[in-house]
SEDRENRO-800650 format. One line per 4 residues: their letters; for each residue z, x, y of N, C-alpha, C. Coordinates in steps of 0.02 Angstrom, whole numbers. Layout:
residues N
A> Z X Y Z X Y Z X Y | ...
//
This chain:
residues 216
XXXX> 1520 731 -609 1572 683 -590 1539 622 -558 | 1546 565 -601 1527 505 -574 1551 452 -556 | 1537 406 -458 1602 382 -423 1602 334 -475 | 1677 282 -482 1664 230 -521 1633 193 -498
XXXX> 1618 133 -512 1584 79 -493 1647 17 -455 | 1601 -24 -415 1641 -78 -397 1592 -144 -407 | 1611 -192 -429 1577 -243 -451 1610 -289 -409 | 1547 -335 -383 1551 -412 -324 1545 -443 -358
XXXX> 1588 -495 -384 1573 -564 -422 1576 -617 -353 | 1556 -689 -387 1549 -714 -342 1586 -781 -356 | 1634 -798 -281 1698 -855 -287 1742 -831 -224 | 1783 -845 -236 1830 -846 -194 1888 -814 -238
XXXX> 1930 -798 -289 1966 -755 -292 1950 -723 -353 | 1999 -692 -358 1972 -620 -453 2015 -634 -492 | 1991 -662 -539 2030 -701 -600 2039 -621 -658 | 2085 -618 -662 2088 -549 -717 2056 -560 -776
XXXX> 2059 -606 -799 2043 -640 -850 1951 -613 -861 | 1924 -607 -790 1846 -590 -795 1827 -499 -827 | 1903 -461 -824 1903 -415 -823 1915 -366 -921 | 1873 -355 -940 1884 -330 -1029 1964 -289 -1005
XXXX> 1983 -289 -1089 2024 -243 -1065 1997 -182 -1073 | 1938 -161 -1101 1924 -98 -1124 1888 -58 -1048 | 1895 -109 -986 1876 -95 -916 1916 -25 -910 | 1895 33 -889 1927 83 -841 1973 55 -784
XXXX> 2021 106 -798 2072 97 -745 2058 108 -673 | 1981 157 -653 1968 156 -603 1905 115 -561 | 1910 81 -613 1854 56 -574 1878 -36 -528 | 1831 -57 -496 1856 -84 -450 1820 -157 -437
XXXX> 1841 -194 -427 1819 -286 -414 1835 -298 -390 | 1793 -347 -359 1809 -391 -280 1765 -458 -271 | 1784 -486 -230 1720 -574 -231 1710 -561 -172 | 1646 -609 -176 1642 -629 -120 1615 -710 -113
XXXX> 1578 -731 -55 1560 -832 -78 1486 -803 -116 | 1455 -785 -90 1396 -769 -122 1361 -724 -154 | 1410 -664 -181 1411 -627 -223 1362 -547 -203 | 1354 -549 -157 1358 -482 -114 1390 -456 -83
XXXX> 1371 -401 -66 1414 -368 0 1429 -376 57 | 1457 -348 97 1489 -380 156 1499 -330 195 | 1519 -313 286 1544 -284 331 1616 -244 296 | 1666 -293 281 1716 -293 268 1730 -252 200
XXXX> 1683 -277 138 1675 -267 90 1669 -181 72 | 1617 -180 118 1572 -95 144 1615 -47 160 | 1664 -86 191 1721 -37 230 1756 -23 198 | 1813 -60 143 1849 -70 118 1836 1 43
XXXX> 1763 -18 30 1743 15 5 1740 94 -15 | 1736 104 57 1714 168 108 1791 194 109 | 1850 171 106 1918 174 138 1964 185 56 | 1946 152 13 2011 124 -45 1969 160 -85
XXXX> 1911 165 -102 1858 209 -140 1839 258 -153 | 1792 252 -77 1769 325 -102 1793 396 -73 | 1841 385 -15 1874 439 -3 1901 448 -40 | 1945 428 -64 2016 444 -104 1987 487 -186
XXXX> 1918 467 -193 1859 491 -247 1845 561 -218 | 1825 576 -168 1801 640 -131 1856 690 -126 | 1922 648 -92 1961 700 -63 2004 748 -153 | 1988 732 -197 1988 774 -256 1957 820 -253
XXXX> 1890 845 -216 1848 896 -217 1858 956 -182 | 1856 1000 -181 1886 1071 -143 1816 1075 -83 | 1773 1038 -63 1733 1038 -22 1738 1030 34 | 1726 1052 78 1776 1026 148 1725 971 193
XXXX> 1679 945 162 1610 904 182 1580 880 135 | 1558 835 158 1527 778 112 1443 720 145 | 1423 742 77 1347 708 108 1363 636 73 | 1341 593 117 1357 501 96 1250 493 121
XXXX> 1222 462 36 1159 438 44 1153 388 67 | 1150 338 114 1151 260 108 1076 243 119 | 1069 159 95 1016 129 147 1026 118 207 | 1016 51 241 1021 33 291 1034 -33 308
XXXX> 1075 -52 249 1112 -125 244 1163 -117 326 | 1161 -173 330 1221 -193 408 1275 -146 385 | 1311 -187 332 1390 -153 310 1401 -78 308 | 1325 -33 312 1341 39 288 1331 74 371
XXXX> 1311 30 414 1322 55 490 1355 11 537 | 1411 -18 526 1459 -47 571 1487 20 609 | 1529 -2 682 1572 59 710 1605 65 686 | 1646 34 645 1723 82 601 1693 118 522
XXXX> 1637 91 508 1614 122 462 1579 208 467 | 1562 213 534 1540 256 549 1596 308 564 | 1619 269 619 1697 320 650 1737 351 587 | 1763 299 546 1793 323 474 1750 371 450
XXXX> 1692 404 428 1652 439 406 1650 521 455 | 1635 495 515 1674 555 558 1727 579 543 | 1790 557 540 1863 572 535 1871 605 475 | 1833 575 423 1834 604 367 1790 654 350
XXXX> 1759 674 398 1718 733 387 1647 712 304 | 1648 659 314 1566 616 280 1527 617 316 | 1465 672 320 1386 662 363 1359 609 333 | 1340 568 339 1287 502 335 1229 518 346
XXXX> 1174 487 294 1099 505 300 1082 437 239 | 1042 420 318 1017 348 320 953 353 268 | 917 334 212 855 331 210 805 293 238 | 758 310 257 707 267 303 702 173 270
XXXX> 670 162 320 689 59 291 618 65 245 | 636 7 205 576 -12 144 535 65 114 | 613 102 107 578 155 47 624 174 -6 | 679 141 -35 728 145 -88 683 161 -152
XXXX> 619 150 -163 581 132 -219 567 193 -235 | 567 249 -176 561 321 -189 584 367 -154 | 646 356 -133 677 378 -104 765 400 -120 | 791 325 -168 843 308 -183 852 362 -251
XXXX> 902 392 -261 898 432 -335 918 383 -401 | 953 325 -380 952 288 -427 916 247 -451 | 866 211 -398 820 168 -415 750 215 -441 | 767 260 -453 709 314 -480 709 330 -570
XXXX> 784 339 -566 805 355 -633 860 330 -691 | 913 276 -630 957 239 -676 954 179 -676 | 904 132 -612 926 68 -622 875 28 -657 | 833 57 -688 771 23 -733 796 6 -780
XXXX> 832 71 -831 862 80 -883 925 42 -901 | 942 61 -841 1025 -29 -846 997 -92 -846 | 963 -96 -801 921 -155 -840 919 -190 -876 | 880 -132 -922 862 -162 -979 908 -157 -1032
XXXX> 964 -105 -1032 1018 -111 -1074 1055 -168 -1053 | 1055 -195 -1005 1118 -243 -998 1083 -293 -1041 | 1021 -322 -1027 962 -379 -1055 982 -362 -1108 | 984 -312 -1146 987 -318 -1236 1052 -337 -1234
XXXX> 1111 -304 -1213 1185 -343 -1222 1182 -422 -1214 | 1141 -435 -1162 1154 -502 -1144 1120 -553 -1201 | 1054 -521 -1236 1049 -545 -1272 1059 -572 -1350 | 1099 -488 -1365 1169 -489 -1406 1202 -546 -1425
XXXX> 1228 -568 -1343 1291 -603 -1350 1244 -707 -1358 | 1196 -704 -1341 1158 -766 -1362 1129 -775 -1399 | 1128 -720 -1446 1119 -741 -1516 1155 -757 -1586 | 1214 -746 -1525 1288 -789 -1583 1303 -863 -1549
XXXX> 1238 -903 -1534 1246 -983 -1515 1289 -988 -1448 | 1297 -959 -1409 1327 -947 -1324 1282 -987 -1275 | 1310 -1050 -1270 1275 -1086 -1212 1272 -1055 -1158 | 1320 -1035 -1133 1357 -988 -1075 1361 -929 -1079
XXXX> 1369 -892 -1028 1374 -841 -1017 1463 -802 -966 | 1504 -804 -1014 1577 -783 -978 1558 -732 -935 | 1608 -737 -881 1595 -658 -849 1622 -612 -892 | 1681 -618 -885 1703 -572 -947 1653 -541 -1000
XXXX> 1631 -569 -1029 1569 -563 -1074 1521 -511 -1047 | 1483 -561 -976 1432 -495 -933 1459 -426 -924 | 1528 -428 -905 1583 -376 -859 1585 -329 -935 | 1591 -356 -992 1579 -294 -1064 1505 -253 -1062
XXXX> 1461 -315 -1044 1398 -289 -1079 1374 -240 -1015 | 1402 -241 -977 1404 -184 -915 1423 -131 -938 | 1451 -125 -962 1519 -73 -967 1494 -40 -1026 | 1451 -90 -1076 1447 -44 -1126 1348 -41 -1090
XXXX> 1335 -59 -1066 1262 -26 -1040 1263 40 -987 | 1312 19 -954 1321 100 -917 1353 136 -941 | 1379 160 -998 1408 184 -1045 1329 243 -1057 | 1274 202 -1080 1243 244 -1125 1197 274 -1044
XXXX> 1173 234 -998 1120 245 -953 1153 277 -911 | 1192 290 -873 1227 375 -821 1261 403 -877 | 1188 454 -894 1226 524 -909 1203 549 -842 | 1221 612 -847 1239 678 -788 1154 693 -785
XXXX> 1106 701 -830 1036 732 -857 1009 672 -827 | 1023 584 -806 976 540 -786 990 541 -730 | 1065 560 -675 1085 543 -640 1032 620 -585 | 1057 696 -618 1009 720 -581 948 731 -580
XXXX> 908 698 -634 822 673 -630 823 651 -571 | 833 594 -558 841 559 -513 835 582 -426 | 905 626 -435 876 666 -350 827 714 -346 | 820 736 -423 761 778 -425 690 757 -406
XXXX> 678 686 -445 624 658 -408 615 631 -345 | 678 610 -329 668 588 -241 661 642 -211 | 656 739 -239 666 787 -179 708 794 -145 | 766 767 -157 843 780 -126 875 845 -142
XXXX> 892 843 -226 930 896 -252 888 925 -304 | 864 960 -305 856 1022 -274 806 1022 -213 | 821 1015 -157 776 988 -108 716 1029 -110 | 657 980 -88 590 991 -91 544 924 -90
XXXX> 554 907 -16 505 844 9 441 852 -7 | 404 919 -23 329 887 -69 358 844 -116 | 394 857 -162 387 805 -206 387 735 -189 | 421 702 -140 410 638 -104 338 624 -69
XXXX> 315 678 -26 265 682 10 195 677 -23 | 198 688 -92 132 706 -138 134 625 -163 | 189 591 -152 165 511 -186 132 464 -127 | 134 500 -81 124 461 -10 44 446 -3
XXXX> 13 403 12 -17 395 47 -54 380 109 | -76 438 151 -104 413 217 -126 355 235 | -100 324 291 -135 269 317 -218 275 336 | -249 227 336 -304 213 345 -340 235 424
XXXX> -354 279 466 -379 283 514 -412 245 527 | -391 212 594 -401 161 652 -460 162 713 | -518 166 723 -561 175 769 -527 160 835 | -531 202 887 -513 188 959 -548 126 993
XXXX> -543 77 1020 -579 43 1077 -647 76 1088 | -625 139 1122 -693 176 1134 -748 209 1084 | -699 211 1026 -762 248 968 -784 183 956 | -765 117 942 -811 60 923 -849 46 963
XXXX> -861 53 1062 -892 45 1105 -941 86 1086 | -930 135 1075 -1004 195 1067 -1009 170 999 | -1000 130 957 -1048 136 885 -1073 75 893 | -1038 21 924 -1081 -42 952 -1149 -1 991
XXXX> -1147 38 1024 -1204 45 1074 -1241 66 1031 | -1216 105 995 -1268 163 935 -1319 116 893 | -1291 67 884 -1306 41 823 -1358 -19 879 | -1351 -54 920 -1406 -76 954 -1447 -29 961
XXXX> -1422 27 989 -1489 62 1016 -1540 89 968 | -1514 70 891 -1557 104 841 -1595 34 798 | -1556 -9 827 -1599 -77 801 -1643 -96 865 | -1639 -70 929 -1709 -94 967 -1764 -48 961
XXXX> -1746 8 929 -1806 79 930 -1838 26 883 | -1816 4 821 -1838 -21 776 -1877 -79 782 | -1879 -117 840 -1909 -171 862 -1964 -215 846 | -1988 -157 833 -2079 -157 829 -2083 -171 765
XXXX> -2046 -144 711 -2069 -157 667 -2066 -230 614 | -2083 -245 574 -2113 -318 559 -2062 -335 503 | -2023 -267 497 -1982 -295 421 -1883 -297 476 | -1892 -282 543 -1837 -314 578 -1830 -371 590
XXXX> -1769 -395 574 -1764 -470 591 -1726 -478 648 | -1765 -511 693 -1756 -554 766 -1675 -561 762 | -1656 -605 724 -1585 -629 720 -1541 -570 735 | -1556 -516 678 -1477 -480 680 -1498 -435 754
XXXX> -1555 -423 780 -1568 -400 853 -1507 -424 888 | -1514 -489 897 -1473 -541 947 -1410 -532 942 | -1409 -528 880 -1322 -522 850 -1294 -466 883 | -1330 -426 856 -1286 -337 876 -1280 -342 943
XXXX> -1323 -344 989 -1318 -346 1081 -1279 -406 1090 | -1259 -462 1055 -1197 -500 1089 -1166 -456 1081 | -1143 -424 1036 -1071 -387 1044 -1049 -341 1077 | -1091 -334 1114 -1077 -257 1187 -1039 -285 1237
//
């Protein structure tokens, strides 16, 4: 079972006209000035959406994935999620790339299906681009790209569902270990003290002597 979608165009009001008719009855549009999301938007969302999507389920709880956009942690966004018995689980910041189940396994692929629709429609001489037009080639790109088989790849590779954080943990790489203040103090010393033993000999150069003991 997959939620519908809600699409942000961008303006000031929703011309039906942007809408195919071959659009689902459940799915959902809204503007905004600059064609993202919003506080308001988030909520509204959260309220007219996706409860009313959930409370169909005989589950008496509900896991909600989000990032960590503003709109998905306002206080009424949160409080509403309480009341409604929605646990929230934030993913960490700047890791959607492997973390997100969609950006793993469905949003490459829409992509590039929408790009071929779009290019479809400009190769019948289309200066322009209608929304209406985009709002089809959506519709028929997520048509083919969420099946049920891409949608749970997806948490499968983030290690969500069927949970199992090695699989996240094995793409990771360790940071680089950092020398203490004090381990560079003792390898500064080390390293003079093994270029003055050396002193004597004729193939040391004077210069880097000087060099290394400034730096103590």
């Amino acid at each position: 079972m997959t939620l519908p979608p809600c699409l942000i165009f961008k303006g000031e009001n929703l011309n039906s006209g942007s809408i195919p008719n071959e659009t689902p009855t459940d799915w959902k549009f809204v503007t905004s000035k600059k064609g993202w999301t919003s506080d308001l938007i988030g909520f509204e969302w959260l309220k007219t959406h996706l409860q009313p999507f959930i409370s169909k389920s005989t589950n008496s709880r509900h896991l909600l994935i989000i990032d960590g956009h503003s709109s998905h942690v306002t206080a009424r966004f949160i409080a509403f999620c309480i009341l409604s018995k929605i646990d929230l689980f934030l993913l960490p910041p700047h890791s959607s790339h492997k973390t997100q189940p969609l950006d793993l396994s469905i949003f490459g692929p829409l992509k590039t299906a929408i790009n071929l629709e779009v290019d479809r429609i400009f190769r019948h001489s289309t200066t322009r681009l209608p929304r209406v037009e985009w709002t089809l080639a959506y519709l028929k790109a997520r048509a083919r790209c969420f099946k049920a088989s891409s949608i749970e790849s997806g948490f499968r590779k983030a290690g969500i569902y069927p949970f199992n954080p090695e699989v996240l943990l094995s793409t990771l790489t360790p940071p680089p270990r950092t020398p203490s203040p004090e381990n560079q103090v003792v390898s500064q010393i080390s390293d003079g003290s093994r270029i003055l033993r050396t002193r004597g000999s004729p193939r040391t150069p004077r210069l880097l002597i000087y060099v290394r003991l400034s730096t103590l």
